[in-house]
C-alpha positions in Angstrom: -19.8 -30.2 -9.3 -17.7 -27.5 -10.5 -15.1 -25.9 -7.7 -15.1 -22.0 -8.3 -12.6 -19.8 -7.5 -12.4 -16.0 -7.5 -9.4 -14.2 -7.3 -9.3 -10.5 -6.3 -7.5 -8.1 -8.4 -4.1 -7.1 -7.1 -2.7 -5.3 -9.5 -3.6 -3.5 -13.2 -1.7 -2.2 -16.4 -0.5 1.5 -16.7 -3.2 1.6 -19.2 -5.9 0.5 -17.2 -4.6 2.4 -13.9 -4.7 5.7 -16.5 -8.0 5.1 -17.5 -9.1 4.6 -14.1 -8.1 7.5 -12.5 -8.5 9.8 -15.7 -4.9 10.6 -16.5 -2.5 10.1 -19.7 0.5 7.9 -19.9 2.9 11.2 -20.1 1.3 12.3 -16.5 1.3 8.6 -15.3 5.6 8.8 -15.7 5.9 11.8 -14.3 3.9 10.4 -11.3 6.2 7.8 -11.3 9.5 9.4 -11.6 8.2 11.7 -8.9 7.4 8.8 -6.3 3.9 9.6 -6.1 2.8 6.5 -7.6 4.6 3.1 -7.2 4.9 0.3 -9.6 6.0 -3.3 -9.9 7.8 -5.1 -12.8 7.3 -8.9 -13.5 10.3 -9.5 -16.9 8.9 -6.5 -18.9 5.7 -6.0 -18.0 4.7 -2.9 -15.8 1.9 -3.7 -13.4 0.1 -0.9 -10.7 -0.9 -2.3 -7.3 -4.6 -1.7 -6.9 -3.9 0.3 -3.4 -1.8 2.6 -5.5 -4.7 3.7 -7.2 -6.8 4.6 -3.9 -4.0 6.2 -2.6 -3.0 8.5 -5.3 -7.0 9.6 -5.9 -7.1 10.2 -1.4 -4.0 12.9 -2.3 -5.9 14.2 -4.9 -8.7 15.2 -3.3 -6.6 16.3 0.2 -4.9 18.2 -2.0 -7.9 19.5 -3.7 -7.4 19.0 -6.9 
């Protein structure tokens, strides 16, 4: 019998958090720089935590936009 495991995504690439929430990479930085959207690093790699992505859509939409 095969043991199965399922992991729950944690985190994403900027490329897949962009596509996700429907911005571009330039806008993504800017986010960034601003604070309005965290990130992690692991060595070189740039990773999103998925909670960052719900959070930045909730100010969206209180901010009406």
């Amino acid at each position: 019998m095969e043991n199965l495991v399922c992991f729950e995504k944690v985190a994403e690439t900027i490329n897949e958090f962009c596509s996700a929430v429907g911005i571009g990479r330039t806008l993504f930085y800017r986010e960034v720089k601003s604070g309005r959207i965290k990130i992690l690093k692991a060595g070189r790699k740039t990773l999103v935590p998925i909670s960052q992505r719900r959070e930045y859509l909730q100010r969206l939409e209180e901010a009406g936009l």
